[in-house]
Backbone as XML, in Angstrom:
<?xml version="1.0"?>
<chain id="A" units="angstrom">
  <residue number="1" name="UNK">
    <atom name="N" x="148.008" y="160.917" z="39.648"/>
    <atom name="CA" x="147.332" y="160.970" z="38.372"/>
    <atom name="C" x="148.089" y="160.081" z="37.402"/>
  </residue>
  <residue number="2" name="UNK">
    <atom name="N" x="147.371" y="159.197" z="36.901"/>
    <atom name="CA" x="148.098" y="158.264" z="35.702"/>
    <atom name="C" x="147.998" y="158.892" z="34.367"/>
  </residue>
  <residue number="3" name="UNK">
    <atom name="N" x="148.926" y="158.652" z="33.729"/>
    <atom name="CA" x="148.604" y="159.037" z="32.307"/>
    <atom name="C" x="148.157" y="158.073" z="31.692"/>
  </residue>
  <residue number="4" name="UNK">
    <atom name="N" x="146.393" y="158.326" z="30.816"/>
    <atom name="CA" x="146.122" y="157.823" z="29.960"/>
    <atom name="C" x="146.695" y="157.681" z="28.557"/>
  </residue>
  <residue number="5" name="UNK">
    <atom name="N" x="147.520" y="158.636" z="28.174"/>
    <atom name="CA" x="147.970" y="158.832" z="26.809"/>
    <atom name="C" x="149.214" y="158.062" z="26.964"/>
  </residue>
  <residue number="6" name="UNK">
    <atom name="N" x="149.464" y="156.478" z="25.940"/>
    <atom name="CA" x="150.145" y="156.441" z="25.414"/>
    <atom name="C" x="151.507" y="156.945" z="24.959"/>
  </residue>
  <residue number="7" name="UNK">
    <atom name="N" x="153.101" y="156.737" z="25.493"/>
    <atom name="CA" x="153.850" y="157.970" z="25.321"/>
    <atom name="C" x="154.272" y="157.544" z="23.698"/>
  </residue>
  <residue number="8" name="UNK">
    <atom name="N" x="153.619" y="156.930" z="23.132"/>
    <atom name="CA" x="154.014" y="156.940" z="21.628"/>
    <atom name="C" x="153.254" y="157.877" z="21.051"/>
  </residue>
  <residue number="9" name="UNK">
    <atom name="N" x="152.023" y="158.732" z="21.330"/>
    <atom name="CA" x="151.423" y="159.387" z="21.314"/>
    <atom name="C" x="152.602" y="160.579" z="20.375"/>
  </residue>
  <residue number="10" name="UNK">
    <atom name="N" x="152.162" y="161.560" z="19.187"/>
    <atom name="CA" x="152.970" y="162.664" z="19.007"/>
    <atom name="C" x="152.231" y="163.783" z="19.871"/>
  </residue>
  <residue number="11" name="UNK">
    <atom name="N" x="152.801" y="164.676" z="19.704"/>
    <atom name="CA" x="153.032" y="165.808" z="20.907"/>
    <atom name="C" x="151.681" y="166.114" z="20.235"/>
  </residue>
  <residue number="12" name="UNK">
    <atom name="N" x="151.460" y="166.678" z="18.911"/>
    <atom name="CA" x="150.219" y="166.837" z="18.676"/>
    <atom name="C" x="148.585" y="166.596" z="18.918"/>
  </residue>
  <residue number="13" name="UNK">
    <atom name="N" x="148.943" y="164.811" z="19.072"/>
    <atom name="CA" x="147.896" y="164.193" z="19.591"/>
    <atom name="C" x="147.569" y="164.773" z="21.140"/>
  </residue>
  <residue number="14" name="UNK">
    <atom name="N" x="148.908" y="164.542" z="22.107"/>
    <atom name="CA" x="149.080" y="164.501" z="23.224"/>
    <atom name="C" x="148.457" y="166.570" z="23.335"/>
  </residue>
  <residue number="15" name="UNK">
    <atom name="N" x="148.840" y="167.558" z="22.524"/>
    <atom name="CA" x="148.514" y="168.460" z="22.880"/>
    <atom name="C" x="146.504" y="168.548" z="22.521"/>
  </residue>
  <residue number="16" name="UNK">
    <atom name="N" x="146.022" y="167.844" z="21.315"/>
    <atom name="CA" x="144.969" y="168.214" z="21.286"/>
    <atom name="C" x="143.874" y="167.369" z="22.579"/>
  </residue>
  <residue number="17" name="UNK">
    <atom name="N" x="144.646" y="166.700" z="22.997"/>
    <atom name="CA" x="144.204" y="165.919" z="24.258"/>
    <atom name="C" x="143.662" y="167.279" z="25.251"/>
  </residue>
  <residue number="18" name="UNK">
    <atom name="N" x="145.040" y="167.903" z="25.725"/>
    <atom name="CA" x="145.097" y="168.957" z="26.777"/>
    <atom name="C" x="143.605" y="169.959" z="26.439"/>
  </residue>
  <residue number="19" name="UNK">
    <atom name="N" x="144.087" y="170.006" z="25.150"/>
    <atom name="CA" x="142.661" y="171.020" z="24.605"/>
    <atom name="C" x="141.912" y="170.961" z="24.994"/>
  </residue>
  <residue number="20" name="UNK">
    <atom name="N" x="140.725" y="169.620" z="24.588"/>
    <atom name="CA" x="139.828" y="168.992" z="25.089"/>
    <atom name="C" x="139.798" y="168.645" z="26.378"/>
  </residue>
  <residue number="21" name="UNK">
    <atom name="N" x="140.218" y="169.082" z="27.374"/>
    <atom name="CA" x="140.126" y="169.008" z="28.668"/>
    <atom name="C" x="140.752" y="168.118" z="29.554"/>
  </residue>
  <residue number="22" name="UNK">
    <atom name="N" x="141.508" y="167.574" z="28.700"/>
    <atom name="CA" x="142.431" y="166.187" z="29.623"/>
    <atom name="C" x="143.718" y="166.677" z="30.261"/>
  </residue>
  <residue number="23" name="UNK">
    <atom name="N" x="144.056" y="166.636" z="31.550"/>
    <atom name="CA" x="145.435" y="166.887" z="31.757"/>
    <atom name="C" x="146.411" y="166.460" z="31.982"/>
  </residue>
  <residue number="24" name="UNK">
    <atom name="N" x="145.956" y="164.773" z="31.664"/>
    <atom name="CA" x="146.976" y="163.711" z="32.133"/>
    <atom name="C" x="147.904" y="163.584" z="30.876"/>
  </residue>
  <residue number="25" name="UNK">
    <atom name="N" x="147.960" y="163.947" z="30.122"/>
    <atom name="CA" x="148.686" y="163.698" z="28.699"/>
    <atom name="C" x="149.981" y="164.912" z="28.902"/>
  </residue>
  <residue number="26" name="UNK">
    <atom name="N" x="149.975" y="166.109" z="30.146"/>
    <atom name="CA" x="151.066" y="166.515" z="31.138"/>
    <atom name="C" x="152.055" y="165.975" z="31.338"/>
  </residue>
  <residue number="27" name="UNK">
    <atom name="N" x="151.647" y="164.438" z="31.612"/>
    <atom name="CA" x="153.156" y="163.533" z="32.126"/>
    <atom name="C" x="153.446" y="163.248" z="31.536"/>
  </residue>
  <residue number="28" name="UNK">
    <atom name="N" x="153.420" y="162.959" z="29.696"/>
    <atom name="CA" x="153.867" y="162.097" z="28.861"/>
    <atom name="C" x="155.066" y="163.270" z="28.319"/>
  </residue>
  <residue number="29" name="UNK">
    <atom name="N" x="154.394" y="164.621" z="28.442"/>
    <atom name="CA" x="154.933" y="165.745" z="27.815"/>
    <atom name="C" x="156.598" y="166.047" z="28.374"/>
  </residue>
  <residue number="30" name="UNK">
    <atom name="N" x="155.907" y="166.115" z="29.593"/>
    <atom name="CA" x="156.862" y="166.157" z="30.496"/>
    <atom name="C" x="157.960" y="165.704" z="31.004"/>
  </residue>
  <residue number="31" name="UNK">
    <atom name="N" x="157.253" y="164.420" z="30.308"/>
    <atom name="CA" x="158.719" y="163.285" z="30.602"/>
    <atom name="C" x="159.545" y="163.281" z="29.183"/>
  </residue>
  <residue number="32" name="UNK">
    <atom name="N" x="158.779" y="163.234" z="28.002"/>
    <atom name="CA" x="159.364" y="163.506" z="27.075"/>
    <atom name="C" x="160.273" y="164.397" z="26.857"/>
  </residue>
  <residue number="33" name="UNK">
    <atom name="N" x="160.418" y="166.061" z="27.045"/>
    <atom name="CA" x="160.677" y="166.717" z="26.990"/>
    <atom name="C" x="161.972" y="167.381" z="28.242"/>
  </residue>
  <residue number="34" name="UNK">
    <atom name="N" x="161.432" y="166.909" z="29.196"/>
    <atom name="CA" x="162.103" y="167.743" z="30.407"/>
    <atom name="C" x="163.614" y="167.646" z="30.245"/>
  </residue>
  <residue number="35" name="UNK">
    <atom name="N" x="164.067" y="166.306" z="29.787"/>
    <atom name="CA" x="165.799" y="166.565" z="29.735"/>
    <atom name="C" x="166.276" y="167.564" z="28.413"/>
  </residue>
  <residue number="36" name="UNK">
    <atom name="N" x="165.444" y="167.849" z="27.675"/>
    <atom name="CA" x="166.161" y="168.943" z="26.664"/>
    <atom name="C" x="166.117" y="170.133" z="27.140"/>
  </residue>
  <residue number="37" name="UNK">
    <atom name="N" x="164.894" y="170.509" z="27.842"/>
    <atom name="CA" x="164.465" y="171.982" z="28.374"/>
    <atom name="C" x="165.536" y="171.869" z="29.649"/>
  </residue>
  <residue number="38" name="UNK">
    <atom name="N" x="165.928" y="171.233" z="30.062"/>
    <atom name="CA" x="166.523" y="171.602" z="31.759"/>
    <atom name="C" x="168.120" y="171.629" z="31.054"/>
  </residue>
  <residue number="39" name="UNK">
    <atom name="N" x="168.493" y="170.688" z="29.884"/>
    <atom name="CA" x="169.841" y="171.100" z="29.327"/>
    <atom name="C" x="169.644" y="172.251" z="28.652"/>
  </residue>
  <residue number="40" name="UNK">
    <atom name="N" x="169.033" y="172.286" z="28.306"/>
    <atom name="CA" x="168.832" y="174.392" z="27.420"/>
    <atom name="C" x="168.948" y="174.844" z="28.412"/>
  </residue>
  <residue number="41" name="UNK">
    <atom name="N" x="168.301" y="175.183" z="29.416"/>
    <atom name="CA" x="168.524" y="176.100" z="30.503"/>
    <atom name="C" x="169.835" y="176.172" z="31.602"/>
  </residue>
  <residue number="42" name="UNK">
    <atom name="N" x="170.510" y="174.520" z="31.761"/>
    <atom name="CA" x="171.713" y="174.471" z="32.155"/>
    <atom name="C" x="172.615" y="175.171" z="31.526"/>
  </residue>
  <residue number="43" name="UNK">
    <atom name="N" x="172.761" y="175.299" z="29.845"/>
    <atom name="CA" x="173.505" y="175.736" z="28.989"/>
    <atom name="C" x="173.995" y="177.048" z="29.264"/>
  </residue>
  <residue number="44" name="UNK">
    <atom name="N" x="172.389" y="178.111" z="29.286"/>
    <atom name="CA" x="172.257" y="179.398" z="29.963"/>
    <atom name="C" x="172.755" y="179.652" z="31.433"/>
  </residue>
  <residue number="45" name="UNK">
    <atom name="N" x="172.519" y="179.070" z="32.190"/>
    <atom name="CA" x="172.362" y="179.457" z="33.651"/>
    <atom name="C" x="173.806" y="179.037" z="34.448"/>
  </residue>
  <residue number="46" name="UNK">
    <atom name="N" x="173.768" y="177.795" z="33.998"/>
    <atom name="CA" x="175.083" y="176.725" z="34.492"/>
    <atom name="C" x="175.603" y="176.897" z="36.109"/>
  </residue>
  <residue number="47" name="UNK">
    <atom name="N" x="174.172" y="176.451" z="36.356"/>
    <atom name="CA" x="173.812" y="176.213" z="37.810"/>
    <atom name="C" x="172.409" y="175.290" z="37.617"/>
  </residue>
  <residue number="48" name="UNK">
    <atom name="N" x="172.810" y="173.914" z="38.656"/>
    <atom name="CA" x="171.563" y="173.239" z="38.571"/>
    <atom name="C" x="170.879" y="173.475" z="39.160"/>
  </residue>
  <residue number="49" name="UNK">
    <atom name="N" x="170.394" y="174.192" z="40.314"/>
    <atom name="CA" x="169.277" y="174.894" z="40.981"/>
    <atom name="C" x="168.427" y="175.737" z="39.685"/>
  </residue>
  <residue number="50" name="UNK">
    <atom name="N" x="169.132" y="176.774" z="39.221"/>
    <atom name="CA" x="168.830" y="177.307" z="38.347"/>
    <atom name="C" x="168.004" y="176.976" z="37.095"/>
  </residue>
  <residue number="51" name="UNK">
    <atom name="N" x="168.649" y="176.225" z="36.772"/>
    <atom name="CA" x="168.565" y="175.252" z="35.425"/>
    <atom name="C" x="166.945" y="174.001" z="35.949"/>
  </residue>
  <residue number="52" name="UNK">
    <atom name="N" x="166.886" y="173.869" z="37.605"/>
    <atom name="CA" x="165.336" y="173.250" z="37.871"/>
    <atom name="C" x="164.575" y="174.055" z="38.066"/>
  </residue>
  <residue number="53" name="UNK">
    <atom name="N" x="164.693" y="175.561" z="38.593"/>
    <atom name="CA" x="163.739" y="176.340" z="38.337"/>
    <atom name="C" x="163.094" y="176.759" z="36.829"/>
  </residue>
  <residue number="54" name="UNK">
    <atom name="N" x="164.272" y="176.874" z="35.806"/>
    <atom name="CA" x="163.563" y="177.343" z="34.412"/>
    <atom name="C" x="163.157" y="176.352" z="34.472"/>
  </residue>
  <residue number="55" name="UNK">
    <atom name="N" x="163.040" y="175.322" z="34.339"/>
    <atom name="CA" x="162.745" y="173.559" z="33.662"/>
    <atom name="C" x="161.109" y="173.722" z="34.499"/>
  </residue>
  <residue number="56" name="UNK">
    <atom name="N" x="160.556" y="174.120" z="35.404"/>
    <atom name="CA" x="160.154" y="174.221" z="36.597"/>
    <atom name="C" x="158.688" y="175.383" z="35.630"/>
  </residue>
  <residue number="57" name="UNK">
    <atom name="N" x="159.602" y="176.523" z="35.650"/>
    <atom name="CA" x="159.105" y="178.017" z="35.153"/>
    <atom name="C" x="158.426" y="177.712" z="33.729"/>
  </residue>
  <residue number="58" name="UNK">
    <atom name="N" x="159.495" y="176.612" z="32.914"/>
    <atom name="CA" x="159.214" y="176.648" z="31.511"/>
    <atom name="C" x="157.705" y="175.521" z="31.346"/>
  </residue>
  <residue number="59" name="UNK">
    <atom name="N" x="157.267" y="174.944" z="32.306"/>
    <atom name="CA" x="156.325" y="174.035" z="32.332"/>
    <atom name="C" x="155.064" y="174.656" z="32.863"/>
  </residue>
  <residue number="60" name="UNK">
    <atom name="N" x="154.801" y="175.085" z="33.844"/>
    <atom name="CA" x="154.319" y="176.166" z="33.954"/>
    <atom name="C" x="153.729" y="177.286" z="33.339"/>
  </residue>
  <residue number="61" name="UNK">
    <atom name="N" x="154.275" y="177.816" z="32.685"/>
    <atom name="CA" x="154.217" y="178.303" z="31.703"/>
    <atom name="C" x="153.342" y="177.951" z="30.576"/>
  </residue>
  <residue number="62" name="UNK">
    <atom name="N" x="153.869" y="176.791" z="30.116"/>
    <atom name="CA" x="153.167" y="175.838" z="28.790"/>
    <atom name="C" x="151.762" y="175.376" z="29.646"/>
  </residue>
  <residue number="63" name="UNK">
    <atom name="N" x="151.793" y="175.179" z="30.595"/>
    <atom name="CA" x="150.396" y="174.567" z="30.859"/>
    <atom name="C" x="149.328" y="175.875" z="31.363"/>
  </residue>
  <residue number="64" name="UNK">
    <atom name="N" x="149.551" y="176.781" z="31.354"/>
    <atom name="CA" x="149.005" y="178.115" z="31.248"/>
    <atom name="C" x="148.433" y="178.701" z="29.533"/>
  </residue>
  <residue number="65" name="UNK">
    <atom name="N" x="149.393" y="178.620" z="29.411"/>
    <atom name="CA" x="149.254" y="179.198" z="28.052"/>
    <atom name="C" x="149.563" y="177.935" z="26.630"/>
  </residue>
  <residue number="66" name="UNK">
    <atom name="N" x="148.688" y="176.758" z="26.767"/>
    <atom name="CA" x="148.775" y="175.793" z="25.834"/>
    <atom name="C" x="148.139" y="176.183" z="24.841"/>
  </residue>
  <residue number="67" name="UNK">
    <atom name="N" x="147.072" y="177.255" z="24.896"/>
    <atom name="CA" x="146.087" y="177.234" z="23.789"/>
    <atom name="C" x="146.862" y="178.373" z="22.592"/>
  </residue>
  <residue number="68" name="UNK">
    <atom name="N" x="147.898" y="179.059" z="23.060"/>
    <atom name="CA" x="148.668" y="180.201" z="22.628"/>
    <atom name="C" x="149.575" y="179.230" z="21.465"/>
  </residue>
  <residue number="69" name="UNK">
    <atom name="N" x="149.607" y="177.795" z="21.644"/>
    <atom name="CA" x="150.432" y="176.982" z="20.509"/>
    <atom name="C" x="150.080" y="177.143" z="19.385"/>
  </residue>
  <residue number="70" name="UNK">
    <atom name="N" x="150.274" y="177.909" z="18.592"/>
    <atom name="CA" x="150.053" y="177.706" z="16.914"/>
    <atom name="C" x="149.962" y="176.403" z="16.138"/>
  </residue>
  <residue number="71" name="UNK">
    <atom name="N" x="150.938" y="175.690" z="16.060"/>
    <atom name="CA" x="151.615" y="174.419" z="16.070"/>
    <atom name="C" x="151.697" y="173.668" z="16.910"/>
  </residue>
  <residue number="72" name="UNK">
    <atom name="N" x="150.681" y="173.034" z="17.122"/>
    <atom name="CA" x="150.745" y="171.567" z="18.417"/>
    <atom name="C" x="152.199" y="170.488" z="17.806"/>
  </residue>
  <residue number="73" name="UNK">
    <atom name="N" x="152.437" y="170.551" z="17.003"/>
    <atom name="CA" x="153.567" y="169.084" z="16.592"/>
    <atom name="C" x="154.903" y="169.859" z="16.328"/>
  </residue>
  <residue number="74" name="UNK">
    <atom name="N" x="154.976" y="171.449" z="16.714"/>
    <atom name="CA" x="155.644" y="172.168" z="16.948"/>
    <atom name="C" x="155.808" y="172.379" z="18.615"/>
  </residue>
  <residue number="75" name="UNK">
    <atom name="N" x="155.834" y="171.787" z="19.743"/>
    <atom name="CA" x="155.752" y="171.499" z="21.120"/>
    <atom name="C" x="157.032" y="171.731" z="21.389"/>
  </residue>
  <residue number="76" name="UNK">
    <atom name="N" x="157.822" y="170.688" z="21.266"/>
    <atom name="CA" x="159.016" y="171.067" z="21.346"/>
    <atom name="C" x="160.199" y="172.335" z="21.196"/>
  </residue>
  <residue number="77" name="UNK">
    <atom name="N" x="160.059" y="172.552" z="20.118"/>
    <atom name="CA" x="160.473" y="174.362" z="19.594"/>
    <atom name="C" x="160.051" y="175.393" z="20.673"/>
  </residue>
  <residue number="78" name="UNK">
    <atom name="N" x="158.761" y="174.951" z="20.733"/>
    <atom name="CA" x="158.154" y="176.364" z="21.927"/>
    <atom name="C" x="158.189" y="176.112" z="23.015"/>
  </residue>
  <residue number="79" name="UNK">
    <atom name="N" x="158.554" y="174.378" z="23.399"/>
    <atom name="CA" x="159.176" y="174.635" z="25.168"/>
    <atom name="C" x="160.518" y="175.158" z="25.241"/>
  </residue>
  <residue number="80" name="UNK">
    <atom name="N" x="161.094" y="174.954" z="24.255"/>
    <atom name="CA" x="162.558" y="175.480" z="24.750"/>
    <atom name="C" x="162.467" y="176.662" z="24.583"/>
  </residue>
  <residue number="81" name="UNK">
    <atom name="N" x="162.029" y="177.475" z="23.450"/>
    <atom name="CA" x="161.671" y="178.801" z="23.540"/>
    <atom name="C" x="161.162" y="179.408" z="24.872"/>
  </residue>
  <residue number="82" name="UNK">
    <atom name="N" x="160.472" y="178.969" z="25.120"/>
    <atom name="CA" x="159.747" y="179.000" z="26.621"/>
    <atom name="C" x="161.096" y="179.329" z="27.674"/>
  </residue>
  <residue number="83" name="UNK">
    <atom name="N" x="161.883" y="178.244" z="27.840"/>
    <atom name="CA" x="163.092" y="178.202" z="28.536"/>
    <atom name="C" x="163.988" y="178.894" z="28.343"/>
  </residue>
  <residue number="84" name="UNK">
    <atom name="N" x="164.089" y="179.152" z="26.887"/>
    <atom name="CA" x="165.598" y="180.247" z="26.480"/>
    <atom name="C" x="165.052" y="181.803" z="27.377"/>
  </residue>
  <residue number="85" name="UNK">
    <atom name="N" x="163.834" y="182.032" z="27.384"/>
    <atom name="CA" x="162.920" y="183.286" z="27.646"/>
    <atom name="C" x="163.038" y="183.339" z="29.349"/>
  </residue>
  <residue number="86" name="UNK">
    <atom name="N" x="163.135" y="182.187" z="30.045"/>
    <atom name="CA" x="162.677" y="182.076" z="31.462"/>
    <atom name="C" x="164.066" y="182.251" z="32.224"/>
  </residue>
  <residue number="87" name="UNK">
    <atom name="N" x="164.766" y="181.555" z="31.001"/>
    <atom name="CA" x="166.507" y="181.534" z="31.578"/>
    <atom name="C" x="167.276" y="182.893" z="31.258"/>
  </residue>
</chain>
């Protein structure tokens, strides 16, 4: 799956994408994001197995329950939240 979205895209854009039914705007998120969420969870866990399962758990998660975002340009805050919770 390619991502159509632009990774200059803000998380906002990129989340009201998901809304509307797109799921390729996933990888932009994902890539954006994944080294803060997997160091939050290293922080906690301090084991890297560990630390790829929350990173793993915490994505998951968000793509389940995207519509539960209050704040789309608030993305960030609530993946790691996500992670502090999983870890």
């Amino acid at each position: 799956m390619t991502d159509a979205s632009p990774p200059g895209h803000s998380d906002a854009v990129l989340v009201a994408a998901i809304r509307g039914g797109d799921p390729a705007p996933w990888g932009t998120i994902f890539d954006r994001h994944r080294d803060a969420v997997w160091r939050l969870a290293f922080g906690i866990v301090r084991r890297r197995a560990d630390a790829d399962d929350v990173m793993q758990a915490t994505f998951l998660k968000a793509v389940e329950s995207v519509d539960q975002l209050r704040d789309p340009a608030a993305l960030r805050p609530w993946l790691l939240s996500i992670a502090r919770r999983r870890a």
